[in-house]
C-alpha positions in Angstrom: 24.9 4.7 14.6 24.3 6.9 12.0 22.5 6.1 8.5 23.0 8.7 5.6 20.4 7.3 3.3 20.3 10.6 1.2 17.1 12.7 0.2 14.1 11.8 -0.8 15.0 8.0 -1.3 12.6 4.7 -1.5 12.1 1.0 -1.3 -7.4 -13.4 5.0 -8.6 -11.7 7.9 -11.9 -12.1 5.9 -14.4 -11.0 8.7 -18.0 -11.0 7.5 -20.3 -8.4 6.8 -23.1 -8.3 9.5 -26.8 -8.6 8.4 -28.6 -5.9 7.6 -31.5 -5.2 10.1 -34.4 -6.3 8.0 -37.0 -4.8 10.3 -39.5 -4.2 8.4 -40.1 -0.4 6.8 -43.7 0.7 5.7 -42.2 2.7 2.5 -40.5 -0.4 1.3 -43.5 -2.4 -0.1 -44.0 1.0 -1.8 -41.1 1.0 -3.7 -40.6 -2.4 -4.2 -44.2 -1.8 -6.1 -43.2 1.1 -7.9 -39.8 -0.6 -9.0 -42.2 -3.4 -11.1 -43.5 -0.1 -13.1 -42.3 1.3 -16.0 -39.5 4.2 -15.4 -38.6 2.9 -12.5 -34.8 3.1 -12.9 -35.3 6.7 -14.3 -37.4 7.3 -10.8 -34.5 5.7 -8.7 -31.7 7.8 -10.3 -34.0 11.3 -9.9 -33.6 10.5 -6.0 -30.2 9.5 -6.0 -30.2 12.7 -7.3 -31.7 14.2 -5.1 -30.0 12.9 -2.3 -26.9 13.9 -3.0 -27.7 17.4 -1.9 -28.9 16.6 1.8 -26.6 18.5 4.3 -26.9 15.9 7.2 -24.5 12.8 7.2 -24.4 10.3 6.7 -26.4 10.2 3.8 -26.3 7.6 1.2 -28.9 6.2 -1.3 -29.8 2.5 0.1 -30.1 0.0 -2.9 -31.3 -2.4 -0.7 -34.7 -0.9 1.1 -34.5 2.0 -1.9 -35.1 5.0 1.1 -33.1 7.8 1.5 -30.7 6.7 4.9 -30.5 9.8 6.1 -31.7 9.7 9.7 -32.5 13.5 10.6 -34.0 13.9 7.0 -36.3 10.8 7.4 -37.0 12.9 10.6 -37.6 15.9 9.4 -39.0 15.7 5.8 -42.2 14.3 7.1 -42.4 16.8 9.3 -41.8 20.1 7.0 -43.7 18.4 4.3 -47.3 17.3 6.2 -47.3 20.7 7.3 -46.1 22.5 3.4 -48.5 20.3 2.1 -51.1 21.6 3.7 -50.2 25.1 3.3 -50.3 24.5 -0.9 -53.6 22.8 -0.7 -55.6 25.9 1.4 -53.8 28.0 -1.2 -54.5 26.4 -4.2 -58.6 26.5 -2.6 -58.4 30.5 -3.3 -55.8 31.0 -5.9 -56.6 27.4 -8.4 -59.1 28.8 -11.2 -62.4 27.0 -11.4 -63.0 24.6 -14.1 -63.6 26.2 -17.8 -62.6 29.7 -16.4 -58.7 28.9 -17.6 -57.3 31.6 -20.3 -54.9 30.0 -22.9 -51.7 32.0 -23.4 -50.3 31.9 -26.8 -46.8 33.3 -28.0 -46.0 33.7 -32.0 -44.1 30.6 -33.1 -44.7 28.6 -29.7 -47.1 26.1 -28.8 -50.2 26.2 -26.2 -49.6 26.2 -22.4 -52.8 25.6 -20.3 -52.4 27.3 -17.1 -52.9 24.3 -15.4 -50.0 23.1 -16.3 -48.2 25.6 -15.0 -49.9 25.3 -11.7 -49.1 21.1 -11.6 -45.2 22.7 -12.7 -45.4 25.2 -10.0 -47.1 22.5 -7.0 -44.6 20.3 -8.0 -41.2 22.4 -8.1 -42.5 23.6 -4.2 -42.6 20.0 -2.7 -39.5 19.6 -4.0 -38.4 22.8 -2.6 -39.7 22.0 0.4 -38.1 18.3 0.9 -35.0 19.7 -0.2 -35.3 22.4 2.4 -36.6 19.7 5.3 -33.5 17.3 4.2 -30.6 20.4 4.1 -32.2 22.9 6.9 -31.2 21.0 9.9 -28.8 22.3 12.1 -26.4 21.8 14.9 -27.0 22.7 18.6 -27.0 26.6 18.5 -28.2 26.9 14.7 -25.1 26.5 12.4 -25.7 24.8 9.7 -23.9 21.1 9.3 -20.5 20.2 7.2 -21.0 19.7 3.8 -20.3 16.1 2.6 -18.0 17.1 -0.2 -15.1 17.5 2.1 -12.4 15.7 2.2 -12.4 12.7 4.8 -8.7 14.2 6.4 -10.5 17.3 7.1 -13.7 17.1 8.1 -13.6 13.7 10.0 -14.8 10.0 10.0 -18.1 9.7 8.6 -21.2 7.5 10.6 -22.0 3.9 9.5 -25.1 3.6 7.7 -27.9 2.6 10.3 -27.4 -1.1 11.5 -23.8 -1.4 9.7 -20.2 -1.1 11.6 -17.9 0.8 10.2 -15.6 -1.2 7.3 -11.8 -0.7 6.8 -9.8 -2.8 4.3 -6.1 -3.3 4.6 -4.0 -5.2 1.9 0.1 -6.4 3.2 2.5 -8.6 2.3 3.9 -10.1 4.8 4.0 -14.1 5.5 4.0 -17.1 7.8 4.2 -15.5 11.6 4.4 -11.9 10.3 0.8 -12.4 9.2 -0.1 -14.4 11.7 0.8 -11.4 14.3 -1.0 -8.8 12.2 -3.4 -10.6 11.5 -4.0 -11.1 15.8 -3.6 -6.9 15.7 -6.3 -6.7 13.6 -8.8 -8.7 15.9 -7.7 -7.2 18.8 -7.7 -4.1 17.3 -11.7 -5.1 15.8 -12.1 -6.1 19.7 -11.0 -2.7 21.1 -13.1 -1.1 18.5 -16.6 -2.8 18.4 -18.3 -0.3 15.6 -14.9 -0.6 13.3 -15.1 -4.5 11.2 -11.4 -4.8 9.5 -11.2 -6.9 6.6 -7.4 -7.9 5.7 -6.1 -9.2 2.6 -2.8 -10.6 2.5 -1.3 -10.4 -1.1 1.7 -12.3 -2.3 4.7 -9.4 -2.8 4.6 -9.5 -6.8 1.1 -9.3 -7.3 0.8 -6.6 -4.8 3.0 -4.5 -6.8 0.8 -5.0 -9.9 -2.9 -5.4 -7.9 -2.4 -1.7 -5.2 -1.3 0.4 -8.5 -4.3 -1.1 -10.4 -6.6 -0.4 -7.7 -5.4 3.1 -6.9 -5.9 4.1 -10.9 -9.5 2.4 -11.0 -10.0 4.8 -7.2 -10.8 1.7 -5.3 -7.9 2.0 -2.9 -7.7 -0.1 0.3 -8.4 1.8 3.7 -5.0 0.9 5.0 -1.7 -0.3 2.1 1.7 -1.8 2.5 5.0 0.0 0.9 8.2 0.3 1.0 8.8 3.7 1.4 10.6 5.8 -1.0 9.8 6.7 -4.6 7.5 4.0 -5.0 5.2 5.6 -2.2 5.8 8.7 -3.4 4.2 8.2 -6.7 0.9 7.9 -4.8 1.6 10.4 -2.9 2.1 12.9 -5.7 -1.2 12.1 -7.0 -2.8 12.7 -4.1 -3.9 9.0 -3.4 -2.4 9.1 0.2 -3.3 10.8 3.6 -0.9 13.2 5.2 -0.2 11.9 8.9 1.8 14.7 10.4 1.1 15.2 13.9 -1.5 12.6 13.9 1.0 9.5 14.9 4.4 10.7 17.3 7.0 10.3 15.1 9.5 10.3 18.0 8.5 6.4 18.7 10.1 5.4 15.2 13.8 5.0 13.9 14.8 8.5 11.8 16.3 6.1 8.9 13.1 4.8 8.3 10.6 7.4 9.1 12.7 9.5 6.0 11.3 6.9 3.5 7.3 8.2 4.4 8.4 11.8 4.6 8.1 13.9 1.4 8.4 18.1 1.6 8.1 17.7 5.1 5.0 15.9 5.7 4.4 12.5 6.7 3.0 9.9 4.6 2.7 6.0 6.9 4.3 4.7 9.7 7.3 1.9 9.7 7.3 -0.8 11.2 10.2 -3.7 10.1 13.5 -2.9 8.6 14.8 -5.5 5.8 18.4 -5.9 5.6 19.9 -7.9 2.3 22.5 -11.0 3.6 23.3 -14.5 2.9 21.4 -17.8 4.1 23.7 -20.3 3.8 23.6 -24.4 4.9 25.6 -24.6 8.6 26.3 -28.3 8.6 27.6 -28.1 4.2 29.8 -25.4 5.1 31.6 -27.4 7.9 31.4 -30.6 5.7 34.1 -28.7 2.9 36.1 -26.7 5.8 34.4 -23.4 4.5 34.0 -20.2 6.4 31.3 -17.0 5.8 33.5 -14.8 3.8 34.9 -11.8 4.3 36.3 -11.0 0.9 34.8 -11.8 -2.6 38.1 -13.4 -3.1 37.2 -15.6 -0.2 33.4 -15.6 -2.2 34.7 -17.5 -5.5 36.9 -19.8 -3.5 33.5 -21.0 -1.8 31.7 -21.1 -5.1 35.0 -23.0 -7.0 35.2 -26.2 -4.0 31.3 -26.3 -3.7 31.0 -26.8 -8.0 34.1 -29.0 -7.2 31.7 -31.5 -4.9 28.5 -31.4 -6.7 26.9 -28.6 -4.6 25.3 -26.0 -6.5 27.1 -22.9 -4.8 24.1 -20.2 -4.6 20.3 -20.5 -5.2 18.3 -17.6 -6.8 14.7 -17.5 -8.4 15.3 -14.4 -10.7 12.0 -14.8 -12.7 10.6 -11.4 -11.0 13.9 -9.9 -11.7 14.3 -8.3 -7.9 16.7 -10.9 -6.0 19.2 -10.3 -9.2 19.0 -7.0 -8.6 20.4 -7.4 -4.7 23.5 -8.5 -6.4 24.2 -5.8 -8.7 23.3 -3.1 -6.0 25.5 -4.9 -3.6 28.4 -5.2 -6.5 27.8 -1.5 -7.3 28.2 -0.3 -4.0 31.6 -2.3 -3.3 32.9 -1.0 -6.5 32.3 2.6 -6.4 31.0 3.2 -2.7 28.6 4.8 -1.0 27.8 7.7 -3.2 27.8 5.6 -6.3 23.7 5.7 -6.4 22.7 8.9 -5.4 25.6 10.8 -7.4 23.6 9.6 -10.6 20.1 9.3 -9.0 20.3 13.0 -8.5 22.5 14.1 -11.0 25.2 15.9 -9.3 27.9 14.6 -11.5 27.2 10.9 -11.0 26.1 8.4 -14.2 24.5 5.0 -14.3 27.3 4.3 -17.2 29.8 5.1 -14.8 32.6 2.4 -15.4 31.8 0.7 -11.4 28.2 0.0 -13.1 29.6 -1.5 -15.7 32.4 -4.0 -13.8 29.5 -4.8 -11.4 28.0 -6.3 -14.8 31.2 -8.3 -15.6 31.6 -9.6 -12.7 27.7 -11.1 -12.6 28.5 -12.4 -16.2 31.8 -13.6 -14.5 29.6 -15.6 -12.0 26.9 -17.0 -14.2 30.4 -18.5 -16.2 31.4 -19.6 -12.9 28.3 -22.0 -12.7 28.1 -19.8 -9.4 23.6 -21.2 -9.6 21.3 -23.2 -9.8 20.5 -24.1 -13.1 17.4 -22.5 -14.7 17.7 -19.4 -11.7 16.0 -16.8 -14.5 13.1 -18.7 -14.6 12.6 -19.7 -10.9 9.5 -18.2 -8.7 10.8 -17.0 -5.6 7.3 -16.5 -4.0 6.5 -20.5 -4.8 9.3 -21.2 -3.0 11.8 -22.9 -6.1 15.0 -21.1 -4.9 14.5 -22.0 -0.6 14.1 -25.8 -2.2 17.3 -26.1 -3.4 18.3 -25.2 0.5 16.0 -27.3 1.9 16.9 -30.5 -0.1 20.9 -29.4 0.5 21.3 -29.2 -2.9 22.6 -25.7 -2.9 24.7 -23.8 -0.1 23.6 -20.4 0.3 21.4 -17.7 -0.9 21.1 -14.0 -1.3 18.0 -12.4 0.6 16.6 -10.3 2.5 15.5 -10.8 6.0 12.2 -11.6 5.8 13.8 -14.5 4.2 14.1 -16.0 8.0 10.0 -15.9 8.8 9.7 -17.4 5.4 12.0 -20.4 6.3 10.3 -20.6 9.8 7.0 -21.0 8.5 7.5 -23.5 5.5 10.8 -25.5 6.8 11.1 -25.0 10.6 13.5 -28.2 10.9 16.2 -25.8 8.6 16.2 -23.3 10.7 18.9 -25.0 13.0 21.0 -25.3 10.2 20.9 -22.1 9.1 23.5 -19.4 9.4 23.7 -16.0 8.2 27.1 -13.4 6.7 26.9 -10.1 4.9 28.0 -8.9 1.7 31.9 -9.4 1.5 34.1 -6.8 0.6 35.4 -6.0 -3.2 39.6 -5.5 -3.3 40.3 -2.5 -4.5 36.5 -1.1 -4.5 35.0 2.1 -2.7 32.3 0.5 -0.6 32.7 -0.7 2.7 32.3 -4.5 4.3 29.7 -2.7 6.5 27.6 -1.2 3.7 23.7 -2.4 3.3 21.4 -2.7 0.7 18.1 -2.9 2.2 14.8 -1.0 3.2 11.6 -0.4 5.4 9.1 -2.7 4.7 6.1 -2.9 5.8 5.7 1.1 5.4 1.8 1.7 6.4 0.2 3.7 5.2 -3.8 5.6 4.7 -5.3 6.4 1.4 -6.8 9.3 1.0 -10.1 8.4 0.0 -11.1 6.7 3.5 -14.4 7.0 4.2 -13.1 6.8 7.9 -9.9 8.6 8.5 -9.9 8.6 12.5 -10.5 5.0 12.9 -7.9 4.8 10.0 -5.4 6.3 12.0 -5.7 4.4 15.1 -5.6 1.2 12.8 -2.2 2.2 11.7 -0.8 3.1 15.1 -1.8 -0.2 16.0 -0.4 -2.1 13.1 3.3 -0.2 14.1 2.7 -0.4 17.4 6.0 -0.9 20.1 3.7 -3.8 21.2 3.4 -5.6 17.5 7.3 -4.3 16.9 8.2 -6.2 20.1 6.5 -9.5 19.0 8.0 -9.2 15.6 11.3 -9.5 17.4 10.4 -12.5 19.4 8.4 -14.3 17.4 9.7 -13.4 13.8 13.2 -12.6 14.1 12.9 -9.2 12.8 15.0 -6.0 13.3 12.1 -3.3 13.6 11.9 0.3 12.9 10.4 1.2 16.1 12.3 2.5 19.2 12.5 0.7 22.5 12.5 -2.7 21.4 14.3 -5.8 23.7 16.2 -8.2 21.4 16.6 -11.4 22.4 15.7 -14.0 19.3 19.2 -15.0 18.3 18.6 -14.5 14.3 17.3 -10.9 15.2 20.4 -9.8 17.8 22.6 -11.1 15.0 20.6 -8.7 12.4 20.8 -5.9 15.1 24.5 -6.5 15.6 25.1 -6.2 11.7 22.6 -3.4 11.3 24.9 -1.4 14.5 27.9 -1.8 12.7 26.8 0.0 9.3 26.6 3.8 9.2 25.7 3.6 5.5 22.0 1.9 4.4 21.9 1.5 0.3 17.8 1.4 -0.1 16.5 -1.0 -3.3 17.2 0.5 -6.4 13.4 -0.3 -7.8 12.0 1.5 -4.6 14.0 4.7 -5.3 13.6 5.0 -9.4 11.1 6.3 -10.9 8.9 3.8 -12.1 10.1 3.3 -15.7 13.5 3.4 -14.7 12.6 1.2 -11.9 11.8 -1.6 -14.6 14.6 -0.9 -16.6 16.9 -1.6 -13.8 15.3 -4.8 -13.0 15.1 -5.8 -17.3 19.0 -4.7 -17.4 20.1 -6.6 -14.3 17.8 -9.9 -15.4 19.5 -9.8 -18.9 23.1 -9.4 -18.0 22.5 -12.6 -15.9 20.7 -14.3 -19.1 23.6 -13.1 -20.5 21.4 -11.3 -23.5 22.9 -8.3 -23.1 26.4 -6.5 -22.7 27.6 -4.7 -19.5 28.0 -1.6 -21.6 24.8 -1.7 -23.4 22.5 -2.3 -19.9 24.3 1.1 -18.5 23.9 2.8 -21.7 20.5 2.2 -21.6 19.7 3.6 -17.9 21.7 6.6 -18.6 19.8 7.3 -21.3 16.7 6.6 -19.5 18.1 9.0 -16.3 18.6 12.2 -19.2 15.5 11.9 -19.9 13.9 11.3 -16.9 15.9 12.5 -14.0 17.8 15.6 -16.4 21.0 16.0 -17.7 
């Protein structure tokens, strides 16, 4: 089996915090006394300061007991400065001038400095010296001096917990019903395994997620750990530099080529796969059978389903468009059987291909040709996929079939087990006349995992992810889930996921999601153009005159 995806293309655990050790520390009555006085946020910011030029790590600035955590410097500095302290006051014994001896030095046009003053200035500027030198002097075994703490957390290595803390990761996904129930078990066992590492796991419903991870990347706030899809939308945080570069840190060789290309930008490797999603049809078993219909195999045999199910009250396909994506499964789909394989990434990278070309065009006649054909559910623009309005219409057998992709199946298991047993499943059918083959996908790599870059703990990072795409995890996914996986070496026996396998075998051509390839503008556009020529608000010719457009001026001429 071979998949020629072409280059460079895309698509609560809540654990709590332990307590802080609140033995109790002599200096903190200190500050806590000091903080009541005036300046005292001036004082606390002047050692922040100074903190951030100790040598040792960890250090960090506690607002909590207001001391310097630093555990060689709290050490140390008492040390060096008991004994530099003594040093300045048997030298200020001989060298401080007796009272009323002091001569006043005066320049033309400046004011008076006594020489005291310059003594206090010159006493205090050496303890500082001094505790700087007691808090940045310490070395290693055999003298060297230690890492600085500006380097980057890929390079020089997870940092310690502060004192009395376990290290915290954060991971944000997207996956549902047993899917997050299975990484969600990783993570404990994982937490279990890893007794100084506390995991905190948001799961984030797939819409919001693609609004919340941007947000929090731009505001440098980045879970430890993210979800993607692969593709041009991972690659836009990776060309900020907002991900951590894996290569040779996880063995690639336990993962599926396909999907490893989607994390893999210049040569360098960006997260780990671990599911595949592949785009086909849920349909009703038992209201099939009822009106003598079979899965198609033609979009011939398509509209003769849709015309006898409108025929007998039965609303032929569901769809929740309102997020714009599940329209845009169609039009790929309809693309790809009109002008093949090559239809995409001719235009996508400009080597003589357009997204005015007269296949993008039909694909949007024939989904205004379907909307006339009363081929939905009424109101499908406006629908919520992630409430659940399009399965519904399943559900209640009010409407036959549904275009999805394969996490559709843990979605039904987990809200309406009892439908699973009527459930079947067909691919896309084939267009007369078109380029594309029967066997054609549209579909993906999701989850895609993958590190940022500003992890305060990259090894523990690491062994999170390979955990999270672990042959292990993969395996269960199959069993439990129903899920084709992108890692090697899995058993299939869940019938839903052999059938997915069987499907996935026969293709040698894998069409990933439009939105996870673009650029993100275009992106947007696609999904705006696709969710208007099912609104009917705009003309075939006007949607692909718009994403050309947008293509010359993003993508070149």
């Amino acid at each position: 089996m071979r998949f020629d995806i072409g280059q460079d293309q895309p698509r609560d655990v809540p654990v709590q915090v332990p307590a802080r050790n609140e033995q109790h520390d002599p200096h903190h009555d200190k500050e806590a006394d000091e903080d009541l006085r005036p300046g005292a946020v001036e004082r606390q910011e002047e050692r922040k300061r100074e903190s951030a030029h100790c040598g040792n790590i960890p250090v960090r600035w506690d607002e909590d007991t207001s001391i310097l955590d630093c555990k060689r410097c709290q050490s140390q500095s008492g040390e060096y400065l008991s004994k530099m302290v003594f040093f300045l006051i048997i030298l200020a014994s001989f060298t401080y001038p007796a009272r009323g001896t002091m001569q006043t030095q005066t320049a033309k046009g400046a004011g008076n400095l006594s020489a005291r003053k310059k003594w206090a200035r010159f006493f205090v500027g050496a303890l500082l010296i001094c505790s700087l030198a007691a808090c940045g002097g310490g070395a290693t075994n055999g003298g060297s001096p230690q890492h600085s703490s500006s380097s980057s957390p890929s390079d020089s290595g997870s940092a310690s917990a502060p004192s009395g803390e376990k290290k915290k990761l954060t991971v944000w996904f997207i996956d549902t019903g047993k899917r997050k129930e299975l990484i969600e078990e990783t993570i404990r066992e994982f937490m279990d395994a890893h007794p100084d590492v506390e995991v905190v796991a948001e799961q984030i419903a797939n819409d919001t997620y693609k609004t919340k991870l941007p947000v929090a990347m731009g505001g440098n706030n980045p879970p430890d750990i993210f979800h993607s899809w692969g593709g041009g939308w991972l690659k836009a945080f990776v060309d900020a530099g907002q991900v951590m570069d894996v290569t040779g840190k996880i063995d690639a060789d336990r993962y599926l080529p396909a999907a490893l290309n989607l994390a893999t930008f210049d040569g360098k490797l960006y997260g780990a796969p671990l599911a595949m999603s592949l785009t086909l049809f849920f349909y009703n078993k038992e209201i099939f059978a009822q009106y003598g219909l079979e899965p198609p195999t033609t979009y011939d045999d398509l509209l003769h389903i849709i015309d006898t199910l409108n025929a007998n009250g039965i609303a032929p396909i569901s769809m929740a468009n309102k997020t714009k994506w599940p329209g845009a499964l169609w039009f790929i789909y309809l693309a790809n059987r009109l002008g093949g394989s090559d239809i995409f990434n001719a235009a996508f990278e400009r080597r003589g291909g357009t997204f005015d070309d007269p296949a993008y065009i039909k694909a949007g006649e024939m989904i205004q040709d379907l909307v006339d054909r009363n081929a939905f559910v009424t109101g499908f623009n406006g629908l919520d996929f992630d409430t659940g309005q399009s399965r519904q219409f399943l559900y209640t057998g009010k409407a036959a079939m549904e275009l999805q992709t394969s996490g559709y199946l843990t979605v039904v298991r987990s809200e309406m087990p009892d439908f699973e047993s009527k459930m079947g499943i067909f691919g896309f059918p084939s267009v007369e006349g078109g380029l594309g083959k029967a066997t054609d996908l549209v579909g993906g790599v999701s989850p895609v995992f993958s590190i940022s870059s500003k992890t305060k703990y990259p090894d523990e990072a690491v062994e999170l992810l390979k955990a999270l795409t672990s042959k292990e995890l993969a395996q269960r996914y199959v069993d439990e889930a129903g899920v084709v996986v992108a890692v090697k070496d899995v058993q299939y026996n869940d019938p839903f996921a052999v059938q997915m396998k069987e499907i996935l075998e026969q293709s040698d051509f894998l069409q990933p999601f439009y939105d996870q390839t673009l650029p993100p503008e275009m992106a947007e556009l696609h999904k705006d153009t696709t969710q208007a020529l099912f609104g009917k608000s705009m003309t075939p010719e006007e949607a692909a005159r718009q994403m050309e457009e947008a293509a010359q001026r993003l993508l070149g001429k």
